[in-house]
N, CA, C and O of each residue as an XYZ file, in Angstrom:
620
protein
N      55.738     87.233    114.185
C      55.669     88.442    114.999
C      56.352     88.189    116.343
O      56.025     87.180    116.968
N      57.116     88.878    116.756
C      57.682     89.066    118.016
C      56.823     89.159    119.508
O      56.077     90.113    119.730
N      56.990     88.227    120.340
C      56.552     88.591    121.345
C      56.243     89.511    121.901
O      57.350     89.724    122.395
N      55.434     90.572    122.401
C      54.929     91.625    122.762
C      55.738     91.881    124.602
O      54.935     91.315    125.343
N      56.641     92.333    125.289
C      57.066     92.304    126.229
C      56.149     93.181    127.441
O      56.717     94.251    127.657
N      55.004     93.030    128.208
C      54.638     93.953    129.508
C      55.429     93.459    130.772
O      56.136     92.485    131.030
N      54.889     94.827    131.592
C      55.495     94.817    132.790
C      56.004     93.707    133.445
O      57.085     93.652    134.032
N      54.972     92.596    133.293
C      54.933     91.934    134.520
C      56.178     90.604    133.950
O      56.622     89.660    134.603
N      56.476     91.015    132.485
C      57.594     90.356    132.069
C      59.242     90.766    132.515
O      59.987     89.798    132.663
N      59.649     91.715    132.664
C      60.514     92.392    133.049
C      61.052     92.320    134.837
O      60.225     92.212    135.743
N      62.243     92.386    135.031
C      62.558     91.786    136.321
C      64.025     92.575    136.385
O      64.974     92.725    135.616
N      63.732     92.930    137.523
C      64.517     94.030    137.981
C      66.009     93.951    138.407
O      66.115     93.549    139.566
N      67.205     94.225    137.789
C      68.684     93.713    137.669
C      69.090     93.260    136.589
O      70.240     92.939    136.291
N      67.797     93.208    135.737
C      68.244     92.418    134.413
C      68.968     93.538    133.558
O      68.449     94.632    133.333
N      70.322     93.124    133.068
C      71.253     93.919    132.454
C      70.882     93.420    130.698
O      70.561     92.324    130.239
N      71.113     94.852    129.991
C      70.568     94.246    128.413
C      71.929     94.874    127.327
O      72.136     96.086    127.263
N      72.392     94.321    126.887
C      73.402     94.836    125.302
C      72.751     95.583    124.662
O      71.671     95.086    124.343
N      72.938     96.762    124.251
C      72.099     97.820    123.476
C      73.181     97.685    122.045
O      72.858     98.296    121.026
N      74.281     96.968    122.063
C      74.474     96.889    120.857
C      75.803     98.021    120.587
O      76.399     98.475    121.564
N      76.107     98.331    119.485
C      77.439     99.511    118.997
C      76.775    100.504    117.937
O      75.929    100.286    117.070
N      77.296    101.402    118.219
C      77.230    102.888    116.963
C      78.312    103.454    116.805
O      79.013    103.913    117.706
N      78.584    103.472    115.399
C      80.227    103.842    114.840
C      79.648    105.924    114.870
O      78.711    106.545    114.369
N      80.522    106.202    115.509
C      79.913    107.717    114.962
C      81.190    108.263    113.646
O      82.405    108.130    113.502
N      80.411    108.714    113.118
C      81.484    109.618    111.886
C      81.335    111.233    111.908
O      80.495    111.946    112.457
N      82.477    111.548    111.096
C      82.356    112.866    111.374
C      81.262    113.864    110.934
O      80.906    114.905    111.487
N      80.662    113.070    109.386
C      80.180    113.812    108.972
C      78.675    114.132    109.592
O      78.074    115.177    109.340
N      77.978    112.717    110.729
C      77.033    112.836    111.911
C      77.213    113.586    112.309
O      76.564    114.579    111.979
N      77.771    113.642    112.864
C      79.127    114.666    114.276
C      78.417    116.316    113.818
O      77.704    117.063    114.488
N      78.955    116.467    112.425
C      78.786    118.073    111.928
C      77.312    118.328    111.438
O      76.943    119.503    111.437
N      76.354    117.278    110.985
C      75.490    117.737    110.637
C      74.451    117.834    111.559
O      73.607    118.731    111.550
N      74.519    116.767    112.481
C      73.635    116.948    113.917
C      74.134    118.387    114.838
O      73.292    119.157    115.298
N      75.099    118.523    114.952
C      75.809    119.975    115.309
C      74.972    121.008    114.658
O      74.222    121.652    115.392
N      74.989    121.285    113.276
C      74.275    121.950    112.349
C      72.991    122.250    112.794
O      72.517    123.347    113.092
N      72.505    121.191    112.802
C      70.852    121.206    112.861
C      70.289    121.175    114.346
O      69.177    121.638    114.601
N      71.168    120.568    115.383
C      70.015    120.521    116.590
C      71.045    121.427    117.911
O      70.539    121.910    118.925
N      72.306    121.476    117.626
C      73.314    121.962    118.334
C      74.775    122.821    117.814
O      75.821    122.185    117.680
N      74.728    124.085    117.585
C      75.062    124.687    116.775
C      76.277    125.355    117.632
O      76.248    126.563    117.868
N      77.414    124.479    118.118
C      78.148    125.095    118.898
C      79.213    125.158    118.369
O      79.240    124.656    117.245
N      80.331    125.677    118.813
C      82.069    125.442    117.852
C      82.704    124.658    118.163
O      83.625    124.563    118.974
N      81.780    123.437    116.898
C      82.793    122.271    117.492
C      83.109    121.753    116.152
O      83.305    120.539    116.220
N      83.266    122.347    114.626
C      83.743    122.068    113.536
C      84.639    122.153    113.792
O      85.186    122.675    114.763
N      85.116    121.444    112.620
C      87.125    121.207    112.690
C      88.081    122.410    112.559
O      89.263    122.332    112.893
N      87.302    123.948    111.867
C      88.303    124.236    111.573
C      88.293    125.467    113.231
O      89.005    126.466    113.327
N      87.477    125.067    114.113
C      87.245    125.973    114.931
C      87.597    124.928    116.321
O      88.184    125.292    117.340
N      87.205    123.920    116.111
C      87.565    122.608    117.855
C      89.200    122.477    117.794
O      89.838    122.332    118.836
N      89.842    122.538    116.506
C      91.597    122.308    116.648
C      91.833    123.032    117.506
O      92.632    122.519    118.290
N      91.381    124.525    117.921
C      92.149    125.184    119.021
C      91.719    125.627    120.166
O      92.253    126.516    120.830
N      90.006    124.570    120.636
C      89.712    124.245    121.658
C      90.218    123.532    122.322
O      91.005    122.627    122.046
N      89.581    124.063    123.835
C      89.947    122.622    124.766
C      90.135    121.386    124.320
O      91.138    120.720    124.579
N      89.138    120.987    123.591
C      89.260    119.513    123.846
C      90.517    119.233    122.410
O      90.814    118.039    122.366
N      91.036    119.834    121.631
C      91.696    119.087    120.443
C      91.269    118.394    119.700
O      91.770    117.343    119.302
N      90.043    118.984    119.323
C      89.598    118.527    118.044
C      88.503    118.501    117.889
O      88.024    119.385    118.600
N      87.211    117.634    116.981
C      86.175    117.813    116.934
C      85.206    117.017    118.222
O      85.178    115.826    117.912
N      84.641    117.171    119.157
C      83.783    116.283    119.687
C      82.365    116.677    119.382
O      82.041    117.752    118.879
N      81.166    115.251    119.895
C      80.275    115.129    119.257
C      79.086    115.908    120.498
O      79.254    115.868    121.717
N      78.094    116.475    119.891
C      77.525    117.339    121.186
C      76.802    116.317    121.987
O      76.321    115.221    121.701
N      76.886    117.131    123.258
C      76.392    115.550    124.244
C      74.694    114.995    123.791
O      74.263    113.847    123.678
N      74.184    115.976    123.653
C      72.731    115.470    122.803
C      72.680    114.304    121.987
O      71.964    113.312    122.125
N      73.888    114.660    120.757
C      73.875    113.297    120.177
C      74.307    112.336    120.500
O      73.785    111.259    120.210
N      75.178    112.429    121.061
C      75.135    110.907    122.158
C      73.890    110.244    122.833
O      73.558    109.076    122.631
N      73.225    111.135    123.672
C      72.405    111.103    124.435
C      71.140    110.126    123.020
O      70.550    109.105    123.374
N      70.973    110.664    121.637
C      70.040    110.128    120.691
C      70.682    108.874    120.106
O      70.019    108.354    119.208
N      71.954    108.214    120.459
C      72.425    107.321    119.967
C      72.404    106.348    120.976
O      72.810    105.250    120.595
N      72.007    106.427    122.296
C      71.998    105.697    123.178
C      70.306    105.159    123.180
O      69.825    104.031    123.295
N      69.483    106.924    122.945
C      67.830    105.738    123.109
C      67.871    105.100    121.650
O      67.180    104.097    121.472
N      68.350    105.417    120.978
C      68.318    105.002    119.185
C      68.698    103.544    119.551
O      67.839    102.781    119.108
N      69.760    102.852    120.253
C      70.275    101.883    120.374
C      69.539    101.273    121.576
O      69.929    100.138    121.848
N      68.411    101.842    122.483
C      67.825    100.902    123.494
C      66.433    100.630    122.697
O      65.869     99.588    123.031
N      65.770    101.441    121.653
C      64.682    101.028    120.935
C      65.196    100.313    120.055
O      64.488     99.307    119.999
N      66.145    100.223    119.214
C      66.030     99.325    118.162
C      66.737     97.503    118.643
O      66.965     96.528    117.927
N      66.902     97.728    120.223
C      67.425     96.291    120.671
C      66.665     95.634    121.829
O      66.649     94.454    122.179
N      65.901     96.944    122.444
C      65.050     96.056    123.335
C      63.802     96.960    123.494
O      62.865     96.174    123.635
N      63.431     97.967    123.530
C      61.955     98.847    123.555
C      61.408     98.823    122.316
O      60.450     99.595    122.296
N      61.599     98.228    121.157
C      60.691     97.816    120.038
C      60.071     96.849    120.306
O      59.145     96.485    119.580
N      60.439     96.150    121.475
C      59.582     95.207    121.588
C      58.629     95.074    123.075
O      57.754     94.234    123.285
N      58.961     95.862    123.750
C      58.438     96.081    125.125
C      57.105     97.256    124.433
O      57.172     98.173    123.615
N      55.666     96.514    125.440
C      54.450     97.718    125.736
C      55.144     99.123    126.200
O      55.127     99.156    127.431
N      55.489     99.792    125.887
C      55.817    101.063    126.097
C      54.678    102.310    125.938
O      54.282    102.754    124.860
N      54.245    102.771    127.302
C      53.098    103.535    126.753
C      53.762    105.581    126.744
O      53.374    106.420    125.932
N      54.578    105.782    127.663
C      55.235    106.851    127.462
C      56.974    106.840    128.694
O      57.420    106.216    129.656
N      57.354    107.973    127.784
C      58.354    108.572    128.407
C      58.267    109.230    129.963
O      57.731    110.308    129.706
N      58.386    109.222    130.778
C      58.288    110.507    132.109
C      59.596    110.962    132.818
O      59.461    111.795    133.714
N      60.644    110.587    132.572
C      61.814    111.312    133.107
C      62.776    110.869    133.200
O      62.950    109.696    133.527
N      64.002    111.981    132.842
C      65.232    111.435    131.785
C      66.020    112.412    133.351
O      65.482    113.417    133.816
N      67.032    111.944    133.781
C      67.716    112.161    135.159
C      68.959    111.898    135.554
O      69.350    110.910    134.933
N      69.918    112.374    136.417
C      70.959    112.060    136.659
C      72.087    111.656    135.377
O      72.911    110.743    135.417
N      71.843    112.659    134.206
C      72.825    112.899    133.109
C      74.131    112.939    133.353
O      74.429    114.014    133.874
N      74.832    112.388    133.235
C      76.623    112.457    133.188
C      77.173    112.188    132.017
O      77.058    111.096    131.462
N      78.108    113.620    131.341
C      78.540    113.567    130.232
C      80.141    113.374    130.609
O      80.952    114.288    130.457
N      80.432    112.283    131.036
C      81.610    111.894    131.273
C      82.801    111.789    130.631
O      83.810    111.671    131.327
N      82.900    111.808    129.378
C      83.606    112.126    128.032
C      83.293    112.619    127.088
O      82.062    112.601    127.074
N      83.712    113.134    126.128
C      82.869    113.454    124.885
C      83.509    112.488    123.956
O      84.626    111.972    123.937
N      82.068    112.367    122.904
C      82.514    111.187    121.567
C      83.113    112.213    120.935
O      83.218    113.423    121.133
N      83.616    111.155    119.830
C      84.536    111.982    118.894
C      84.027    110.970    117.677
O      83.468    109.873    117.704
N      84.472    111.836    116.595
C      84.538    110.881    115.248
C      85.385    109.878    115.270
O      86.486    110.192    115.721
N      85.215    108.315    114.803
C      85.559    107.862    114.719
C      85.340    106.817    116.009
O      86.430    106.315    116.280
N      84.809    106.573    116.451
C      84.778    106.032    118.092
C      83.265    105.052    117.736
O      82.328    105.523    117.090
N      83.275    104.053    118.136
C      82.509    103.450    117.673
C      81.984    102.471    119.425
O      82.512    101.551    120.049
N      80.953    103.157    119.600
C      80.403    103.571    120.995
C      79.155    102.321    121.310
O      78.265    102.026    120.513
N      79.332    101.800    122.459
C      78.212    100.681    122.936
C      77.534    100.583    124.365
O      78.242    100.652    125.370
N      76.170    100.422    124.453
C      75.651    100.639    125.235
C      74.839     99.558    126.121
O      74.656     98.359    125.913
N      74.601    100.025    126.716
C      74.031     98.694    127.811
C      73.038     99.244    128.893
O      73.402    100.257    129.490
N      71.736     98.653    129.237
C      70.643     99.064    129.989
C      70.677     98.194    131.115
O      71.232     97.096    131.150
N      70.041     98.758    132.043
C      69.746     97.559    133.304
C      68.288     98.147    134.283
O      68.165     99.232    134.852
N      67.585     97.317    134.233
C      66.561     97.602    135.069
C      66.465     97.913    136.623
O      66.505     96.985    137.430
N      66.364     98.954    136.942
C      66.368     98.858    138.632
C      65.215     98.966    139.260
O      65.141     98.600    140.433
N      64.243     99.423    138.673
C      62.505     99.064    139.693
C      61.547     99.023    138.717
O      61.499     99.539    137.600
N      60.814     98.343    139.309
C      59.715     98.142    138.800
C      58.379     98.605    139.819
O      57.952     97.936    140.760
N      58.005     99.558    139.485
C      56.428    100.060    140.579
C      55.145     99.473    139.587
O      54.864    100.069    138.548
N      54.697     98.732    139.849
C      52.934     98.265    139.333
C      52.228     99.741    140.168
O      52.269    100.092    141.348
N      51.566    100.392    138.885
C      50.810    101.529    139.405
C      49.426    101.054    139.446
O      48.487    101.236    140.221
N      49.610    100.340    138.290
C      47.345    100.062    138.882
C      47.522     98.680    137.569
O      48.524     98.147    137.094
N      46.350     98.518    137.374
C      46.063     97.214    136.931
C      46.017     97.595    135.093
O      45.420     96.929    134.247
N      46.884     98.920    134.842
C      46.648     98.713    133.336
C      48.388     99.501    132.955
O      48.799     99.675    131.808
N      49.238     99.905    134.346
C      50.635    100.290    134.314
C      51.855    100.494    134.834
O      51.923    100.959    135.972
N      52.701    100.276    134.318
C      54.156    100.075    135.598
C      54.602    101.481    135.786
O      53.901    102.346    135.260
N      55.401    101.759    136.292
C      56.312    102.931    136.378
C      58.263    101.700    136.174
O      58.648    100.857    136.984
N      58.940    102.096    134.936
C      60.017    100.877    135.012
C      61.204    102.539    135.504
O      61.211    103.719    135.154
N      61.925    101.792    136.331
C      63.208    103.059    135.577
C      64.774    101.840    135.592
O      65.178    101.038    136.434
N      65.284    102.255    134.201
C      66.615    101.888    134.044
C      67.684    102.925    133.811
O      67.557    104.069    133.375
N      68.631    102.359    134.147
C      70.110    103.203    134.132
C      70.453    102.739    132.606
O      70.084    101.649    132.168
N      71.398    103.939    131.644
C      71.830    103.683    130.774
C      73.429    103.597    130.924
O      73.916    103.661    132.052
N      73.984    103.498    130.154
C      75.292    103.378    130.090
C      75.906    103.674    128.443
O      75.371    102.957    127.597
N      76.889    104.581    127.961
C      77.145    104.801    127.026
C      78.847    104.813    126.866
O      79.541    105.675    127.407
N      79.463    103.575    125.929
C      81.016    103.666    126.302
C      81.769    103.289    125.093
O      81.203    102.567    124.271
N      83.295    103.795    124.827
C      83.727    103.644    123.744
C      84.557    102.621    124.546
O      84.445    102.723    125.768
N      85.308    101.726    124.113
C      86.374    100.684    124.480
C      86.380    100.463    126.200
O      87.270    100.312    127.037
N      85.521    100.502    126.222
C      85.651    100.088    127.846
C      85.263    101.648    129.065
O      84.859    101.762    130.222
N      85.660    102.551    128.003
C      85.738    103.914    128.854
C      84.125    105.014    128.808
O      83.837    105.589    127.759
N      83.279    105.149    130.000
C      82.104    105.248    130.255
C      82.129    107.073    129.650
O      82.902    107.928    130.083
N      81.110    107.278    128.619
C      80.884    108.280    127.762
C      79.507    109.163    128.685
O      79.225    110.357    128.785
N      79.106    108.349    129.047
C      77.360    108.606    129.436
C      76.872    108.181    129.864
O      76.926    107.012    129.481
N      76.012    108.352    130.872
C      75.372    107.853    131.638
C      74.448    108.460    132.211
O      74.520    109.662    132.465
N      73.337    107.649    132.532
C      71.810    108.299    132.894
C      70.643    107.556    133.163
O      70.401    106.379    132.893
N      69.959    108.399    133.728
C      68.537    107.194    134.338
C      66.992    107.498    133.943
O      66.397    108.491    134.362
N      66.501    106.673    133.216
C      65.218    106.686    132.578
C      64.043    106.396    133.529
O      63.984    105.340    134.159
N      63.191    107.277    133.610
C      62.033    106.166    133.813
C      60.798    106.498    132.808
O      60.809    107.556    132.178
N      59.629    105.475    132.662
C      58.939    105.402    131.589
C      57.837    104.486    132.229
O      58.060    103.527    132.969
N      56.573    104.956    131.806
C      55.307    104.021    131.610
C      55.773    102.564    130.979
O      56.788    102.222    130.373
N      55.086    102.158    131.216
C      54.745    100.254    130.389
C      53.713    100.024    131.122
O      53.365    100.165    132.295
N      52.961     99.306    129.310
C      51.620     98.501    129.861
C      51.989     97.444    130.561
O      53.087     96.894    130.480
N      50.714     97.003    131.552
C      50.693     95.771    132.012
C      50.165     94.708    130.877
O      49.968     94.790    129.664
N      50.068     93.939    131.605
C      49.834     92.438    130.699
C      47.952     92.586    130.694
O      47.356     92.559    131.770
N      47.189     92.738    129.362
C      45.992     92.952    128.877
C      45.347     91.790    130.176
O      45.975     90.765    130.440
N      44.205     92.102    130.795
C      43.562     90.583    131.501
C      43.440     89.366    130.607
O      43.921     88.282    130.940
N      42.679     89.590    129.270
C      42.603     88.838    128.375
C      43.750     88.145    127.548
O      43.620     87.302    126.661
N      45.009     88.750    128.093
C      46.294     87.681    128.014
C      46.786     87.225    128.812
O      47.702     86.498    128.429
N      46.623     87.275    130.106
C      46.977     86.798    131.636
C      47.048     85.384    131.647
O      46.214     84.545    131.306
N      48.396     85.249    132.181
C      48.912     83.724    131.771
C      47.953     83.330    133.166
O      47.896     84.207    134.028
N      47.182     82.008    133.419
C      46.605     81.281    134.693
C      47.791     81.035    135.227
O      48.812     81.024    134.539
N      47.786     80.794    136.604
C      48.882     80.068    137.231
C      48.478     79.109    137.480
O      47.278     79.067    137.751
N      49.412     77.648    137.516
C      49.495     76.510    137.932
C      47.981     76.273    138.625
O      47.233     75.360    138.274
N      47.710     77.103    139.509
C      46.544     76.290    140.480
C      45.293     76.906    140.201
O      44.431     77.025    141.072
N      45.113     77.395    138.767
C      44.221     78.184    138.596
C      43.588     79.289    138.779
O      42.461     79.536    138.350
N      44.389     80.120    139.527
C      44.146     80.728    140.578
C      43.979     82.380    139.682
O      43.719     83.403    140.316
């Protein structure tokens, strides 16, 4: 079993690899379909602005927490969500773009003796070029008393 990660583990500047997501088209159209229903199929985006199909910023936005839970918040006390902020849809994905992300911690508030307040910046980018970007913050448990590492002097 994996180490269980709380607050008082986490340290503020620490930058994390969230890893890559290939998007395809056929994501692209069926998430469109179902959660964002705008004209951005192929036979209707060829003679949009953008030239061609792009992916709605939502799904980006679900491929970025998709890629911070399955590389580093599956394993962190996470007790809830509280606010998703300072959104920048700086490009749009497209099919075919195979997109990587990266987290970094910037505070840490200890609210009381059972929770943190963490917030990190996300980052969402195809080849170097920044897709997304945005700032989380979220509950995390503290460290249970009954797992509280002693320090050195017993203290």
């Amino acid at each position: 079993m994996d180490k269980v990660v709380y607050a008082e583990d986490v340290v503020a500047g620490t930058a994390y690899d969230l890893g890559s997501y290939a998007v395809t088209m056929d994501e692209v159209l069926e998430f469109s379909r179902q959660w964002d229903p705008h004209d951005i199929h192929d036979e209707q985006a060829g003679v949009g602005h953008f030239g061609g199909t792009i992916a709605s910023g939502l799904y980006s936005m679900a491929i970025l927490q998709r890629l911070a839970i399955l590389n580093v918040y599956r394993h962190w006390a996470i007790l809830a969500g509280r606010r998703i902020s300072d959104v920048s849809f700086r490009a749009p994905a497209r099919p075919g773009m195979t997109l990587h992300g990266s987290l970094v911690i910037d505070s840490i508030d200890m609210r009381d003796d059972t929770r943190a307040l963490i917030t990190v910046s996300k980052t969402l980018a195809n080849e170097g070029a920044v897709i997304l970007t945005s700032t989380h913050e979220f509950y995390m448990f503290r460290r249970p008393r009954s797992l509280a590492v002693e320090s050195p002097g017993g203290e």
